[in-house]
Every structure is written in structure tokens, then in C-alpha cells.
C-alpha positions in Angstrom: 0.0 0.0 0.0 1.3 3.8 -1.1 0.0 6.5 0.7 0.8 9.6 -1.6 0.9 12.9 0.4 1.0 16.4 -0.2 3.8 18.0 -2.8 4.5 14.6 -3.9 0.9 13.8 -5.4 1.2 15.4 -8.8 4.0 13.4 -9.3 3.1 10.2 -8.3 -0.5 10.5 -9.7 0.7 11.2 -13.0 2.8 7.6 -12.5 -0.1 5.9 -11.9 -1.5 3.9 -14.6 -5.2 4.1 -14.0 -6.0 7.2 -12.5 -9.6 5.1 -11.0 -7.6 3.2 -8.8 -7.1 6.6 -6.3 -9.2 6.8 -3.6 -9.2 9.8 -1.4 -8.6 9.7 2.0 -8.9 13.0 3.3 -8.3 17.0 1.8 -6.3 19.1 4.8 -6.3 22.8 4.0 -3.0 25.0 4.9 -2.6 28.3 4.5 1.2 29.1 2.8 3.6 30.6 5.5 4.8 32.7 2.3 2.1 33.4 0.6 -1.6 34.5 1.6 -2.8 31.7 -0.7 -4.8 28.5 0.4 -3.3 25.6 -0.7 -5.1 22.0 -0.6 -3.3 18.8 0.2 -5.1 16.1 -0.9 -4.0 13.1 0.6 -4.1 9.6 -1.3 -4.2 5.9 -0.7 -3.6 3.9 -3.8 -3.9 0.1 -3.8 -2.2 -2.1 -6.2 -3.0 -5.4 -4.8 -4.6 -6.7 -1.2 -5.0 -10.3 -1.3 -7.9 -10.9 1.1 -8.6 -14.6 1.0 -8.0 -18.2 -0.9 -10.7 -18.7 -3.8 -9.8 -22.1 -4.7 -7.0 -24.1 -5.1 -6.4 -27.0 -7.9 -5.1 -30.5 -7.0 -3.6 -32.6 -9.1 -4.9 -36.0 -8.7 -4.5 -39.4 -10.3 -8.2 -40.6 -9.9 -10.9 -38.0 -9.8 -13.8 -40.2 -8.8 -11.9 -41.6 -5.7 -10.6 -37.9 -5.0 -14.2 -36.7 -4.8 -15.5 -39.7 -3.1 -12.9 -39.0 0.1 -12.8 -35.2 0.1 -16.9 -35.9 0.0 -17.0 -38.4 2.9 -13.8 -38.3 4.4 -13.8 -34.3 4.9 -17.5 -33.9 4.4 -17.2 -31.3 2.2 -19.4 -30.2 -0.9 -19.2 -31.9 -4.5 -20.1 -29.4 -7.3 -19.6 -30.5 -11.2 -19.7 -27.2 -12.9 -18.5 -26.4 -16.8 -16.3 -28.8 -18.9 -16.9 -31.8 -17.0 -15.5 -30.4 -13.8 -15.5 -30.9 -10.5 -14.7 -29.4 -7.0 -14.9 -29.7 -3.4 -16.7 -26.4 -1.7 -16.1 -26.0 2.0 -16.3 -22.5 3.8 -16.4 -19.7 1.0 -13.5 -21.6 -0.8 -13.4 -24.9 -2.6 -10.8 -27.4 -4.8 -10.9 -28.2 -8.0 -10.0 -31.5 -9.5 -7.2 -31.8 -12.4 -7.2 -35.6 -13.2 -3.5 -36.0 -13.9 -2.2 -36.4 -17.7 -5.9 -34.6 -18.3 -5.5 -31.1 -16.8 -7.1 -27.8 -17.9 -5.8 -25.3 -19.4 -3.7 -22.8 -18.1 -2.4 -25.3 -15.3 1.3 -25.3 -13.3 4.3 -25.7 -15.2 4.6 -29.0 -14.0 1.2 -30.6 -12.3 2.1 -33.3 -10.1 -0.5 -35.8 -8.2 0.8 -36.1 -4.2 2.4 -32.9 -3.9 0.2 -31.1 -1.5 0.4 -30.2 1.7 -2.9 -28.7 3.2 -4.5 -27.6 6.8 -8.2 -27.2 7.2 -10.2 -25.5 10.2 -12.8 -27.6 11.4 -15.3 -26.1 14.1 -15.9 -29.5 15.5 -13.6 -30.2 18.7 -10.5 -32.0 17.1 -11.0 -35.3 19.2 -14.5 -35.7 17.4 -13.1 -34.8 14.0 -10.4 -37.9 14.8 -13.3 -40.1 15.8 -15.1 -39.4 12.5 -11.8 -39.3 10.3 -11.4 -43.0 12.1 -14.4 -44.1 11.0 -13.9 -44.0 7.4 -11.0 -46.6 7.5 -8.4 -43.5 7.2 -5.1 -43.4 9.2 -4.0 -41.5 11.6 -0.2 -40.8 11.0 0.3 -37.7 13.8 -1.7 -35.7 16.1 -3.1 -34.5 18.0 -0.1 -31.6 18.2 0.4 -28.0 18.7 1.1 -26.6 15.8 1.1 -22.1 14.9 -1.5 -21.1 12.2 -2.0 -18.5 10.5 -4.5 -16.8 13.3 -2.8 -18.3 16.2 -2.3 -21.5 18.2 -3.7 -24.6 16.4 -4.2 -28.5 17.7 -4.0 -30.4 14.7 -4.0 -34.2 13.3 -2.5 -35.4 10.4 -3.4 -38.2 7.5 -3.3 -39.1 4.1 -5.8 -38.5 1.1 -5.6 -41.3 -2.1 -2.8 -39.3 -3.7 -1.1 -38.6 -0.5 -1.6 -35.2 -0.2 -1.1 -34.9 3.3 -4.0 -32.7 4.9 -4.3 -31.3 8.3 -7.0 -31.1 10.1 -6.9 -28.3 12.8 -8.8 -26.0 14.7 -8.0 -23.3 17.2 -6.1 -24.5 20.5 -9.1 -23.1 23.3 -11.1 -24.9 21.4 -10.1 -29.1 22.3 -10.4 -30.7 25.3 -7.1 -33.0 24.0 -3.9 -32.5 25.5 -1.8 -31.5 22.4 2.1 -32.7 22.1 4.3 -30.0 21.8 7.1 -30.8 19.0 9.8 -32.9 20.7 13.1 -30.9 21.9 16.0 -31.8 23.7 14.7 -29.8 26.4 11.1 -30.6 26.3 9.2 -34.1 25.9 6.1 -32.6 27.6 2.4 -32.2 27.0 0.2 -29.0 27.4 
């Protein structure tokens, strides 16, 4: 973010490319201590880019039916087929979208690969009854639950595997389990909180 004040304005406003994306903040009057004039100075907030959230995200998979049929069950998110023969996974106000691999849309990454992911979902249910459930559907546990730092604070989070083995994480925020997480081990440090 650029916050364009005073004498500097004319020449940073004529830099801009698209005069539309100034916004005024505020206009402060001052009178001139040389002249007996009344000068204006504007000031300016201009805003090239503010990433605010995740839309969606595109997994490379080798098997799109089974990848729909766990992120469906297993994660109990949303199936949506939409244009082209696709298909997603809606959760939240975001969602994935399914690349079948050797069969990907167009644009895609340089180099789409199935297995490659690494992902951590907020769940609102306490995290020992989202292990229950994840249990229940035949799918292993490989870690957790563990302390781990989000992106909004202190997370207790389990790990496992989906058919490509992506690994997904399943988190939610600490005050909110009853489980007694495992701090990462350290020579210092073998203790729970």
C-alpha cells in the first residue's frame, strides 16, 4: 500500500496507470507561510493489490472419482460438477478443484504433479471428534493431536493421508479441544500441554 501525500501527489499521480484506482482519504487545507494563498493537500491511498482470501485451489490427482469420493466423505465437504466436466470440493467460501493428472485444464502449473500437497483445514468440531469421525472411514491417523502455529494463532492439529497422499491437516484453534496436544519434541522438552 502507497500513501501519496502532499507536494508529492502530482508526481506520483501522473505515474499511476489508472488514474480510477485513487481513492481519497482526506483533503487538509494549509494556508502558505509565504504566501496568503490557500493551498489544498489532498491526501491519497492507492492500492495495487490486497490479497484478502483463498478462492480455490487446484489438486492434481490421479483418480478424480476416488478424490471426490474422500474429500466428500472423508472431509465432508461439498461436490459441485460445474462447466467442462468439472468438478470441486466447496467447503467455507472456498473450494478445490480436481485436475485428473495427464488430463488437466488449461492454463495449469508448469509442472502438475498428483501427491504434492500439503494442506491444513479449520474444522469447528472439537479436534477429538473430528479424529473419531476421520477414524471411521478406514483412514489413518499418522500424527496428532499436536500443537502446531496457524495463521491466526495456536492450532491443535492431526495429520493423515488422502488417495494421492496429499497430506491434509485437520486443525482447529487451541481453546477450542479438550485433547492435550504434544508439543514438537526438543531436547529440552518431551512434555504435554
Amino acid at each position: 500500500m502507497t500513501i501519496v501525500k502532499g507536494q508529492r501527489f502530482q508526481k506520483v499521480i501522473a505515474s499511476i496507470p489508472n488514474i480510477d484506482e485513487v481513492q481519497p482519504i482526506s483533503s487538509k487545507f494549509k494556508k502558505s507561510k509565504n504566501q496568503n494563498l490557500l493551498h489544498t493537500k489532498p491526501e491519497y491511498e492507492t492500492i495495487y493489490m490486497q490479497i484478502s482470501n483463498i478462492d480455490h485451489i487446484v489438486l492434481t490427482v490421479k483418480n478424480i472419482e476416488k478424490s471426490v469420493q474422500f474429500y466428500g466423505t472423508v472431509l465432508d465437504m461439498t461436490i459441485e460438477y460445474f462447466a467442462e466436466g468439472r468438478v470441486s470440493a466447496k467447503f467455507g467460501n472456498q473450494k478445490i478443484n480436481f485436475h485428473e493428472l495427464g488430463e488437466e485444464f488449461e492454463p495449469k502449473a508448469q509442472q502438475p504433479t498428483s501427491g504434492s500437497a500439503d494442506l491444513c483445514f479449520l474444522t469447528e468440531a472439537k479436534i477429538e471428534n473430528a479424529i473419531e469421525f476421520v477414524k471411521t472411514k478406514g483412514v489413518e491417523i499418522i500424527e496428532g493431536p499436536v500443537e502446531r502455529t496457524g495463521a491466526t494463532g495456536k492450532l491443535v492439529s492431526f495429520y493423515f493421508r488422502d488417495p494421492d497422499n496429499n497430506l491434509i491437516e485437520i486443525s482447529n484453534l487451541k481453546n477450542r479441544s479438550s485433547f492435550e496436544a504434544k508439543t514438537p519434541a526438543s531436547p529440552n522438552n518431551d512434555a504435554t500441554i
